[in-house]
C-alpha positions in Angstrom: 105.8 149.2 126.6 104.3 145.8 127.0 103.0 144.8 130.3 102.7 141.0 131.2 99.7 140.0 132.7 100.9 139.0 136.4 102.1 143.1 136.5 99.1 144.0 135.1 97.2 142.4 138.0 99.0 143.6 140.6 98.8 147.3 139.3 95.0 146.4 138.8 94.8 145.7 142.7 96.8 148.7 143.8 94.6 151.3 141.8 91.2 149.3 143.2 92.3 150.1 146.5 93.4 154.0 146.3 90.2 154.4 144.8 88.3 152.7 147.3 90.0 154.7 150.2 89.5 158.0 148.8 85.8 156.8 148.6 85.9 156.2 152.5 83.7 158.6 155.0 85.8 161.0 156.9 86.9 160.2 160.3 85.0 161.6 162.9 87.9 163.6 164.6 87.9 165.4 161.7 84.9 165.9 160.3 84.0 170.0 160.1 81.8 170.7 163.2 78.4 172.0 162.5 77.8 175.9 164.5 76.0 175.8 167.8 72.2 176.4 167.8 71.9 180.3 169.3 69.3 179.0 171.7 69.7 174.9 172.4 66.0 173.1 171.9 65.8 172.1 175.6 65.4 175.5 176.5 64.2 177.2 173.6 60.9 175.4 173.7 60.2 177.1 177.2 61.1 180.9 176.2 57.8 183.2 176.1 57.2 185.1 172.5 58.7 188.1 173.9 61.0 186.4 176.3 63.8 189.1 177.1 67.7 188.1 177.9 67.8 185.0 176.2 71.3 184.6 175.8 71.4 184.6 179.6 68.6 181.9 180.3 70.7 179.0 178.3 70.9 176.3 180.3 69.0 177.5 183.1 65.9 175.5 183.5 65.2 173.2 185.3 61.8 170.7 186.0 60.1 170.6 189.2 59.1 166.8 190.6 56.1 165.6 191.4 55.6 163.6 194.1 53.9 160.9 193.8 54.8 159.3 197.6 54.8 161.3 200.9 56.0 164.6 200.9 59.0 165.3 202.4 59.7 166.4 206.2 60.0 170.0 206.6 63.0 169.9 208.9 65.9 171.1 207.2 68.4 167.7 206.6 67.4 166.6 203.0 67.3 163.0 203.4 64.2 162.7 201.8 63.5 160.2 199.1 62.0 163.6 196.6 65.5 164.7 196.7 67.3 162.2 195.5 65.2 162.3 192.3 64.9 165.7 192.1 66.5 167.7 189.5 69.2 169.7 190.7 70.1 173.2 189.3 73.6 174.7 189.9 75.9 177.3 188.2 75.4 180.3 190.3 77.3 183.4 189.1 78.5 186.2 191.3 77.1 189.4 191.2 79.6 190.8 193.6 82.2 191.3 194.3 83.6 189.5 191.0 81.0 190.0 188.3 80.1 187.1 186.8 82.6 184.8 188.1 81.6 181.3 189.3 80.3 181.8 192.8 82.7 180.5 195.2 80.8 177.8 197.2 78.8 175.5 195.4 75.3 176.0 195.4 72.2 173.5 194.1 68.4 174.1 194.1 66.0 171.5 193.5 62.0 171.7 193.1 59.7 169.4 194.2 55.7 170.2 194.1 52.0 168.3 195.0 48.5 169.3 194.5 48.7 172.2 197.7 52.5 172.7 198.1 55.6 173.7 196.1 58.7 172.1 197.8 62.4 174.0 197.4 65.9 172.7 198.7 69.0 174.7 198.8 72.2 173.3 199.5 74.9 176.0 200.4 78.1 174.4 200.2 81.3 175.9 202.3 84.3 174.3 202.9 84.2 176.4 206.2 81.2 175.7 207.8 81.6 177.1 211.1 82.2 180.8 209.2 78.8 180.8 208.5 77.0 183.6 209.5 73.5 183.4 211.2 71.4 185.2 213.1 67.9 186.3 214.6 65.8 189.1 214.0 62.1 190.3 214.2 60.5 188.8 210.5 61.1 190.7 207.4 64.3 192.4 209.5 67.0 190.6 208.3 70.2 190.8 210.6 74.0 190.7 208.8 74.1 187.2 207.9 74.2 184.6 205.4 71.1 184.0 203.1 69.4 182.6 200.2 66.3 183.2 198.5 64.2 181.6 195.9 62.2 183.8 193.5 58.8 182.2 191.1 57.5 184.5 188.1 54.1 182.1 188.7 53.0 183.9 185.6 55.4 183.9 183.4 54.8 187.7 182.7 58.4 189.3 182.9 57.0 191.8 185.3 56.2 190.2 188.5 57.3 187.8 191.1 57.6 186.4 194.8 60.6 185.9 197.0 60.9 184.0 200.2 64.1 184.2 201.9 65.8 182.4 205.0 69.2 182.7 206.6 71.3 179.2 208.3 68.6 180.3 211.5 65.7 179.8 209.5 65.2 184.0 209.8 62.1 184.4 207.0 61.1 187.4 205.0 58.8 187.4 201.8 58.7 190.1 198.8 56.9 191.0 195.9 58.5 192.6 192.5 56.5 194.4 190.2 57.4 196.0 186.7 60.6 194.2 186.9 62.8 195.6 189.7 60.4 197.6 192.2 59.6 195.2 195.7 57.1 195.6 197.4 57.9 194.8 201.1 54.4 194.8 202.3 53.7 191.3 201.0 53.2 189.0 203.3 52.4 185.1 202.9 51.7 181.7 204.7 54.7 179.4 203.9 57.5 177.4 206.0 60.8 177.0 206.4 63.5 174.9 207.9 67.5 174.7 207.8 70.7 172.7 209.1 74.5 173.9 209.9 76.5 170.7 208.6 80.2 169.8 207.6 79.3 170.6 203.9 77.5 174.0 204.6 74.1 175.2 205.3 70.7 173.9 203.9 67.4 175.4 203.4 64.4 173.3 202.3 60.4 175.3 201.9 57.3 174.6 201.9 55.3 177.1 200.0 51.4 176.6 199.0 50.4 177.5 195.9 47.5 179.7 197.3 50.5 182.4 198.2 51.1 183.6 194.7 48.8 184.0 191.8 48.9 182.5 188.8 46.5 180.9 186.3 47.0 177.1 186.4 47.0 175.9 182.7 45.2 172.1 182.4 47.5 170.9 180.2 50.8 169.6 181.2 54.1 171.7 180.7 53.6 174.9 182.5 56.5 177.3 183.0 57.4 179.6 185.3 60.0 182.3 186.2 62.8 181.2 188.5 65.9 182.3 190.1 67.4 182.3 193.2 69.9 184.3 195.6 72.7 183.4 198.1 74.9 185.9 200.1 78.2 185.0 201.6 78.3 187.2 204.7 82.2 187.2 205.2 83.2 187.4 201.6 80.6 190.3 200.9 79.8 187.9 197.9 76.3 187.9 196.2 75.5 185.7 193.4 72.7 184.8 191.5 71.3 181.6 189.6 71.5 183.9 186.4 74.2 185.9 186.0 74.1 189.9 185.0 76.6 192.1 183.8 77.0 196.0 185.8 75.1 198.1 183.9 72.0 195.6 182.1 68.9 196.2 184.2 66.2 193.9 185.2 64.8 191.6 187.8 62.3 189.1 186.6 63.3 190.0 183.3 66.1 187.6 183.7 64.7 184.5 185.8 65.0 181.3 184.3 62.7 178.6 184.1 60.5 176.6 186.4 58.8 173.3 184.2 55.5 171.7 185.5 55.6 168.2 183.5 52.4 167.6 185.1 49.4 170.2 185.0 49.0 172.2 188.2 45.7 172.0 190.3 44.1 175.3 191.1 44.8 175.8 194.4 42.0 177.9 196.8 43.3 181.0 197.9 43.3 180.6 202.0 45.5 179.2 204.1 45.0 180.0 208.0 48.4 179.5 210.3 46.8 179.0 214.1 48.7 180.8 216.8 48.4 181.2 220.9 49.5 184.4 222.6 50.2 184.0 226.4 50.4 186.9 229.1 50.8 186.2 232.7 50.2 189.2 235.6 51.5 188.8 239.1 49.5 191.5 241.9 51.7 192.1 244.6 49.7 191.0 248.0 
């Protein structure tokens, strides 16, 4: 068959150009996704060499600030400058009544620290506010209310951490795990608290020094800590948990997340003295 030379060249053209888009890359809609890391590098780099639960910790760390500016005003209203810069931590999972469903107010912690203090904000979101529960009670005797508590592993051992816990009346009681899951309730420390009843919820915001929990303070930068935190919904009968846990796994501080210094930590001294006055009046009959 004989071929002219004006069909060969349009032939020539169409072959150049099936070739060159076969040789195209592959569109990114479809390109095959690579599988997930197990444990994404964010968090990963933070895990101890024997870190336990891992699967559970994803995505559950979170980096303290430090100021750098005047602390913020213990009163309870978080209109401080620290926390709009603060990193905030949410994604608290219920431990009951609906195991590890979403809790169902929001909740967000944020961590703020200096060279004496460690700083914590809690905002309890309810879209009821004037259900929340609080109440008053002798310290460490915590009446049927609301609460939320925020728990440091200071040294990172698994075994052993602190809690400090408030209600929406600024109630206060401090614990102490050891090997895991035991509390001691004899623990007693020097720290402040303050909180506000609002339209969006309840908020809680600490002042703790360091010189209440022990730890060794490493001088380089990038120190981690255990972390988790609690809140109970009174009327629901609802407690959930910064990290979730299924019935029938056991551990405490096994499971905390993670607390990230960015900045090394000053040894603190261990004292801290809270003044007090105690008044008595007498009346003698004449």
């Amino acid at each position: 068959m004989t071929i002219d030379r004006a069909t060969f060249f349009v032939l020539l053209c169409l072959l150049t150009s099936v070739a060159s888009a076969g040789q195209q890359p592959a569109s990114p809609t479809t390109a095959p996704t690579p599988a997930a890391a197990a444990v994404p590098t964010a968090d990963s780099a933070y895990f101890a060499a024997n870190e336990p639960a891992t699967t559970a910790k994803i995505g559950k760390t979170v980096h303290a600030y430090k100021l750098t500016g005047d602390p913020p005003k213990i009163d309870g209203t978080l209109d401080d400058e620290v926390w709009a810069r603060a990193q905030r931590a949410g994604g608290y999972v219920q431990w009951d009544p609906d195991n590890m469903e979403p809790v169902s107010e929001r909740t967000e912690l944020q961590v703020a620290y200096d060279n004496r203090y460690l700083y914590v904000a809690i905002r309890c979101y309810d879209r009821t506010p004037d259900l929340i529960a609080g109440g008053l009670a002798r310290r460490d005797e915590f009446p049927p209310t609301d609460t939320i508590s925020v728990k440091f592993d200071p040294r990172h051992d698994h075994q052993t951490s602190y809690i400090f816990q408030t209600n929406p009346s600024a109630m206060q009681t401090d614990l102490f795990n050891y090997d895991d899951d035991k509390i001691d309730r004899d623990f007693d420390a020097v720290w402040e608290v303050r909180t506000t009843i609002d339209r969006e919820g309840w908020t809680a915001e600490y002042r703790i020094p360091f010189s209440q929990m022990r730890f060794n303070a490493s001088p380089a930068p990038g120190q981690v800590w255990g972390l988790t935190s609690r809140r109970v919904i009174r009327r629901r009968g609802e407690t959930a948990e910064w990290i979730g846990r299924p019935r029938g796994e056991r551990g405490e501080v096994s499971r905390f997340g993670h607390l990230v210094f960015d900045e090394a930590l000053t040894p603190p001294r261990r004292i801290e003295l809270l003044p007090y006055t105690l008044a008595r009046s007498e009346r003698q009959p004449s």
